[in-house]
N, C-alpha and C positions, 0 to 999 in steps of 0.2 A: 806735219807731214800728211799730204793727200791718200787715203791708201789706195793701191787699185784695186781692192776688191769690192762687190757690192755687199750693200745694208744689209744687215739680217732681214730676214721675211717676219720676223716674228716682231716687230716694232709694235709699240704700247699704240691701243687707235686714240685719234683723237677728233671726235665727233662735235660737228657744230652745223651752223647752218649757212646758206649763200645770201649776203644782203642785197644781189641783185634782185631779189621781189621788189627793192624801194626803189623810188624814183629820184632822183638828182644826181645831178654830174660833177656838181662842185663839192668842194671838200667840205662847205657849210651843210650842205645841205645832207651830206653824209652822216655828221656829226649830228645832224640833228633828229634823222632818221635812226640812228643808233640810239640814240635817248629814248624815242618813243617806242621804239619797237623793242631793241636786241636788249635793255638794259631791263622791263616788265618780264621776258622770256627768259631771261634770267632767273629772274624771281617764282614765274610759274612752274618753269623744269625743277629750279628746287637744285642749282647749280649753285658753288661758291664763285668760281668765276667762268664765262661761256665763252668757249672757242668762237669765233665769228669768220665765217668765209669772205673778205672783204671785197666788193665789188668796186673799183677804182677805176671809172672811164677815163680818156686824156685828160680829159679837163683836171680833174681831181689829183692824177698822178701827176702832170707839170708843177703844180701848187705843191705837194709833196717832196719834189727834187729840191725848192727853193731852199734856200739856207738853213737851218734850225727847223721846218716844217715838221718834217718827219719827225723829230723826235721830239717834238711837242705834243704833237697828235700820241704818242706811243706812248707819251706821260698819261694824257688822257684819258685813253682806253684802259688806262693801271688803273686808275680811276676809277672807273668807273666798270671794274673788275671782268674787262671785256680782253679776251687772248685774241691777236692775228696771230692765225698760224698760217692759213692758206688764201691766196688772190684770185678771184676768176679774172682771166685777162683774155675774155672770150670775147663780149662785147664793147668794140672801142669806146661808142658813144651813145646819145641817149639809147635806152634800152627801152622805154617808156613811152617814146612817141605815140602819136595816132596811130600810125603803122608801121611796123619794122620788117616785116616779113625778109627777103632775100639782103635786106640793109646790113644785118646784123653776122655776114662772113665778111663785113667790107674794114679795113681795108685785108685784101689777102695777105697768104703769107710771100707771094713774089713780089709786094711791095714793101719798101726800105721803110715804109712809114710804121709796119707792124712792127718789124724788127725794133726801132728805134721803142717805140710805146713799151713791148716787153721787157728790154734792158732797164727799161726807166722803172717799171713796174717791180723788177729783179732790187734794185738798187732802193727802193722806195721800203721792200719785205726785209731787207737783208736792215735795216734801221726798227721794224718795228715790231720784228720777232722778238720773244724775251728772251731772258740771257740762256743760253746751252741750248737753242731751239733752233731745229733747221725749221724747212719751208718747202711748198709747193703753188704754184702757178699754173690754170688752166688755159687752154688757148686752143683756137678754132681748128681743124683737119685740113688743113691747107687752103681751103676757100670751094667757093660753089663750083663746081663744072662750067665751062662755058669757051667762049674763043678766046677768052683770055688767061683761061689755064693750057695753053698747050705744053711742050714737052720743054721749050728754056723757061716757063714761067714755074715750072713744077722744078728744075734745074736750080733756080734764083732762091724758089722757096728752100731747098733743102740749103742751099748756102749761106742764105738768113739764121736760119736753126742753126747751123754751126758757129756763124758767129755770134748767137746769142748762149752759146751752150761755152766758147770762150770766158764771153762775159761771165757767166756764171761760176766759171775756175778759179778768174780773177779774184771775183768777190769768194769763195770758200779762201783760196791763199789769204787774203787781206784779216777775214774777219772771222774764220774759221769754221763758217755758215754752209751747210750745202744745204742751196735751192735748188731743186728741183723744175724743170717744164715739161708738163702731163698734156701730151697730143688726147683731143676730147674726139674721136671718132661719133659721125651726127649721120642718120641717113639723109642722104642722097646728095651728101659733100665727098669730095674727090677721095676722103678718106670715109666708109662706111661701115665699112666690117674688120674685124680683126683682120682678117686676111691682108685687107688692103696696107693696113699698120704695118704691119709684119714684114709686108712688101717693100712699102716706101723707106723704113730703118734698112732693109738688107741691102737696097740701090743706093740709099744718100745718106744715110746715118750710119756703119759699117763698122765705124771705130771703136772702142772702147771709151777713150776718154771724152767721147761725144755722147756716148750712152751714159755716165756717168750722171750726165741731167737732163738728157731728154728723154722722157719716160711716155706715158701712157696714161690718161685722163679716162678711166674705165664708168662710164656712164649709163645705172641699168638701166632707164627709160630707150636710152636710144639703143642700145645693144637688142631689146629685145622688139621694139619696133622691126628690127629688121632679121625678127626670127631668127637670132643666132642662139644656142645653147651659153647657160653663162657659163658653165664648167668648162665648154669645149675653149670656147672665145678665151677666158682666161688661160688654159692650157697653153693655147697655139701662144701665150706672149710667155708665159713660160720654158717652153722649147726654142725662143726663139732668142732667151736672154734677156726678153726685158724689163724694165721696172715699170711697176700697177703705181704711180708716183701718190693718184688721187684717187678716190671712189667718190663717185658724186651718186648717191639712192634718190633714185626718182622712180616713177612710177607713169607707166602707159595707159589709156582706156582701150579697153579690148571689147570686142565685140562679136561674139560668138554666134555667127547667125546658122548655123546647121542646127542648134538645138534649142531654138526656138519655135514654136510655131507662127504663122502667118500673123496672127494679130500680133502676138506680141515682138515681131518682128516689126511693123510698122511701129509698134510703142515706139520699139527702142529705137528704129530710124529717126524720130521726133525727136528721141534725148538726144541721141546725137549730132543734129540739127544746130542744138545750143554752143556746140563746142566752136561752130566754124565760124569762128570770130577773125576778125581783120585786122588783128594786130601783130600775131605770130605766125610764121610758120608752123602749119600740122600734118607734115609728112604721114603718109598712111600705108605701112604694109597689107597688101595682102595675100592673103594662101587660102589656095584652092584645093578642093579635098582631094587632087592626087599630090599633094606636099609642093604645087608650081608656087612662085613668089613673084609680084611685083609691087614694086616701091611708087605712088600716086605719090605729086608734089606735094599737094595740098587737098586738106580734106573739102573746102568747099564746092571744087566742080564735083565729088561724089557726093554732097549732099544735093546738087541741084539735078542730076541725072535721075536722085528720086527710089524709093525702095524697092519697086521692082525690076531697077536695076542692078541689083547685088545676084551674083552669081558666085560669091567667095564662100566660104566656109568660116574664114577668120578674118577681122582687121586690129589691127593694131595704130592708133593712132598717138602721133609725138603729141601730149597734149599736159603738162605734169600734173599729177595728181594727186592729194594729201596720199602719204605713202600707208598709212594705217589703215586706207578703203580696199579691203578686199570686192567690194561689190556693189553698184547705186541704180536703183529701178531695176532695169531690163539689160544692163552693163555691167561691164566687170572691170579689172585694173590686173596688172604685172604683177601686183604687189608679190607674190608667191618665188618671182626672179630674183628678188630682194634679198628674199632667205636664202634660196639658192645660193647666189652671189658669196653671202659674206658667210655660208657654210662653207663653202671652196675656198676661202681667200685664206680661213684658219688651218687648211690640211698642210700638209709637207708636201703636196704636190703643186700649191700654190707656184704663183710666182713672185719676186720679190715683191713687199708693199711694202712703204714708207709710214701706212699708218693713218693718211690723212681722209677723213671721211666726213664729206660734207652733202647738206640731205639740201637737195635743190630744188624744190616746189616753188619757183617764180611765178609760174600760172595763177599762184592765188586772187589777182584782182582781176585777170578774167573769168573767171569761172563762172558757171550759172548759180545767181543766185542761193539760189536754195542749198545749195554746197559750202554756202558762208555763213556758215551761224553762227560764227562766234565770229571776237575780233579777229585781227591778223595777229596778234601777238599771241593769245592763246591758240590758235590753230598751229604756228609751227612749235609753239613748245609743246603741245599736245603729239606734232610729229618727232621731237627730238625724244620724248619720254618711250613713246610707242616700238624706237627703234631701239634706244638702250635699253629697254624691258626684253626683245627679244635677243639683244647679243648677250643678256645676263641669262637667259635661258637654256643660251647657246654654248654655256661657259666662255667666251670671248672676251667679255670683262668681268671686272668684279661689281 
């Protein structure tokens, strides 16, 4: 029996990392990216076995649906002492390319093609979770802005979401599994702020047993890109009833230029120069010293405008960054939202969490240089260790 009421808030966390930092679409190339990477990271965290945030483009998930797939792969990961708990089902397909920038809200969610891919993704987690394990699913804010979100495509999307939040009942009836879908609120997609979350659940998601699993992808990079308080922004989903399904700990470059002087203002305009690479989007807030806000697409027309053109105070750019940097040259990081975040998430005034915590530094193969010392394998377990050091500090876990 389903019960209607929601999870306890106090669920045991379970901390891992997002394998979207690798490249490959196919399920070989998955497997084989988890050998090199997640199964060392293993071994350097000093883990008996590592949660892994499984990144599963179409590609990988059709392979997965085939017959015996799934639970061959789920042998394997036993194997090779690797846990799925949680899916990002954020980016459809390659993630990797030359360029992805505006590619990677596509397909939205008012097209039947996301619906479909998330059911398949639902269906593919619900095999390779281990036994007595729910699950969670991350997925995009409804899509970019544009003519092709107007008010029936924003319509389609919430009726997608319902019948994938179906799907998802189906499968708890069948197999006794609740999975979980964590909406990832990203600036300057149709969903940006809590508010908007907040918003789009009380117009099209309204029900209870639609709430049941579609929750809230709480993501401190982009929350505090867009200058929200993490206590308040948690709050507002609190008050509003809804479930925190995922935390994804990422971390922002900030850039404080009121307390800098002149030169070292230019410095630090050069570092961040380096950032505005052509592969990602790097949305950039910024605030100006009477607390005004505006959201720039992308950080490279402010790099080409040139450092005396800054007249901000603060920026904040979507850019991830190892979550342990508190600070690099003449820049700084979010990291301090981090604590923030998962201080609030342990109160009673929290709102509901499932638990799922996953530390998403994809950024690492672009980064500049000099930020890469070490391999990829030791840099994210140096950030898994860096975060369970502080929620052991936090009393949060043991």
């Amino acid at each position: 029996m389903i019960s209607n009421q929601p999870p306890h808030s106090n669920a045991p966390w379970t901390i891992g990392y997002c394998t979207n930092v690798h490249a490959g679409t196919d399920l070989e190339s998955i497997r084989d990216n988890l050998l090199r990477y997640a199964v060392p990271i293993r071994s350097l965290a000093q883990r008996e076995r590592l949660p892994v945030g499984l990144w599963l483009p179409a590609e990988a998930a059709a392979q997965l649906c085939q017959e015996g797939e799934a639970e061959r792969f789920a042998d394997w990961l036993a194997e090779q002492r690797l846990e799925a708990y949680t899916l990002n089902g954020f980016p459809y397909d390659n993630f990797h390319q030359r360029i992805v920038k505006h590619r990677v809200y596509e397909p939205a969610w008012w097209s039947d093609q996301r619906r479909e891919y998330t059911m398949q993704l639902a269906t593919v987690l619900d095999r390779l979770l281990p036994a007595g394990r729910n699950g969670s699913i991350s997925t995009l804010p409804i899509g970019w802005p544009g003519e092709a979100a107007d008010a029936a495509a924003i319509d389609r999307a919430g009726e997608n979401l319902r019948r994938v939040a179906d799907h998802l009942h189906d499968i708890e009836q069948q197999s006794g599994r609740r999975i979980v879908l964590a909406i990832e609120p990203e600036p300057g997609c149709v969903l940006d702020r809590s508010s908007d979350v907040v918003a789009f659940f009380d117009r099209h998601l309204p029900n209870h047993p639609h709430r049941r699993y579609l929750t809230v992808c709480h993501d401190v990079c982009h929350s505090a890109v867009m200058f929200e308080d993490q206590q308040a922004a948690l709050r507002a989903y609190a008050a509003a009833g809804l479930t925190v399904g995922k935390l994804q700990v990422s971390s922002a470059v900030e850039a404080r230029w009121t307390i800098m002087s002149r030169g070292r203002r230019r410095e630090a305009f050069a570092q961040l120069a380096q950032f505005a690479e052509d592969r990602y989007l790097h949305q950039t807030g910024r605030r100006d010293s009477q607390g005004g806000f505006e959201l720039a697409e992308d950080l490279p027309p402010l790099i080409a405008a040139g450092p005396e053109a800054v007249g901000d105070e603060d920026w904040r750019v979507h850019f991830h960054v190892p979550i342990f940097l508190e600070s690099f040259g003449n820049l700084g990081t979010t990291r301090e939202a981090i604590l923030e975040c998962v201080r609030f998430l342990g109160s009673e005034d929290a709102p509901t969490f499932t638990g799922d915590v996953e530390v998403e530094t994809y950024a690492w193969t672009v980064l500049p240089e000099t930020m890469r010392r070490r391999g990829l394998a030791e840099d994210i377990a140096a950030e898994l260790t860096w975060l369970r050091e502080r929620l052991a500090q936090l009393s949060m876990i043991s």
